[in-house]
C-alpha positions as CSV (number, residue, x, y, z in Angstrom):
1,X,-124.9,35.1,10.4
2,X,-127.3,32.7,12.5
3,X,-130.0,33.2,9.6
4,X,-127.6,32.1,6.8
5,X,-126.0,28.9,8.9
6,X,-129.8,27.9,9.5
7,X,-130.7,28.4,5.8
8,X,-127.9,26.3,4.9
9,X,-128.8,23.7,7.0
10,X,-132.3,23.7,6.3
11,X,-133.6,21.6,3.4
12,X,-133.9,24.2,1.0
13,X,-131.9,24.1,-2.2
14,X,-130.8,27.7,-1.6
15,X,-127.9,29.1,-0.2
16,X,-126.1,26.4,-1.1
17,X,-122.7,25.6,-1.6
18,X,-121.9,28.9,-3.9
19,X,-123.3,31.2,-1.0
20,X,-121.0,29.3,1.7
21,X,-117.9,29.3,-0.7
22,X,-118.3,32.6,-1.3
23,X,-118.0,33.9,2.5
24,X,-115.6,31.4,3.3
25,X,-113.4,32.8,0.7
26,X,-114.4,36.8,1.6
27,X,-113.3,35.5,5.4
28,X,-110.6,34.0,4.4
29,X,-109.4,37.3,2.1
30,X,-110.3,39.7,4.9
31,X,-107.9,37.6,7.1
32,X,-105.5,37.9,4.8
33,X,-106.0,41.8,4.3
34,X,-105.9,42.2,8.2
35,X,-102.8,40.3,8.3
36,X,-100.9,42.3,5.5
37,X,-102.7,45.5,7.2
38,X,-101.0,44.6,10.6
39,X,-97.6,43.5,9.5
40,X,-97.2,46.4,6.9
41,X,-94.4,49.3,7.9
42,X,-93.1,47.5,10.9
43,X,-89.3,47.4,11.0
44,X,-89.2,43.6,12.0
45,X,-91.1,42.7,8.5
46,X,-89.3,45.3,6.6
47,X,-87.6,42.9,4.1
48,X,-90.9,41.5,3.3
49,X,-92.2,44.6,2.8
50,X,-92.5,44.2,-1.3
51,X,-94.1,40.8,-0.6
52,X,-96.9,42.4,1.8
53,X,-97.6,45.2,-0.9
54,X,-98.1,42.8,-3.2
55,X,-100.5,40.5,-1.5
56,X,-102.6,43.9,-0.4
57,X,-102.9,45.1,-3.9
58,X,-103.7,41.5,-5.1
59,X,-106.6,41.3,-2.4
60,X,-107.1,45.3,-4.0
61,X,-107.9,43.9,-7.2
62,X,-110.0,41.0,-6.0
63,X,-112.5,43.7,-4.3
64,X,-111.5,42.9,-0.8
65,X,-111.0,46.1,1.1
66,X,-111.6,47.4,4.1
67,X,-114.8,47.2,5.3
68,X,-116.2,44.6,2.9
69,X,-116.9,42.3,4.3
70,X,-119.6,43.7,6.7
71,X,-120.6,45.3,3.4
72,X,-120.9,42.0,1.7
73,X,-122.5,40.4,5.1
74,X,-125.3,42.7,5.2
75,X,-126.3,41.8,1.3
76,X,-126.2,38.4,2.2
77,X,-128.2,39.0,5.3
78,X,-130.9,41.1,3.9
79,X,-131.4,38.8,0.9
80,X,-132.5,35.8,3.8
81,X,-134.4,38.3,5.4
């Protein structure tokens, strides 16, 4: 992660703004994977419970599963390398 934040602060052209958007928004799924993860089957958010499948399978069908994103992170790593 260290080598990516430097290469995006470093006067290069690339990564630019695609590369950062793009693992702000994987972070920002996985968050809301581990969220729906950890709320999913407890009695207290059973009436939500449609919602919570839905928002899983939504973040399903965007690619963002478990595991992912370390997945993803080491691409992005190995490509600065």
């Amino acid at each position: 992660m260290k080598e990516f934040i430097e290469a995006l602060a470093s006067g290069e052209p690339t990564p630019g703004g695609g590369g950062a958007a793009a693992l702000v928004g994987s972070l920002a799924a996985a968050l809301g994977s581990m969220v729906a993860n950890l709320t999913s089957g407890k009695k207290k958010y059973a009436q939500y419970q449609k919602d919570i499948d839905r928002i899983l399978e939504q973040l399903e069908e965007l690619g963002i599963q478990e595991g992912d994103t370390v997945r993803i992170y080491g691409h992005v790593f190995d490509y600065y390398k």
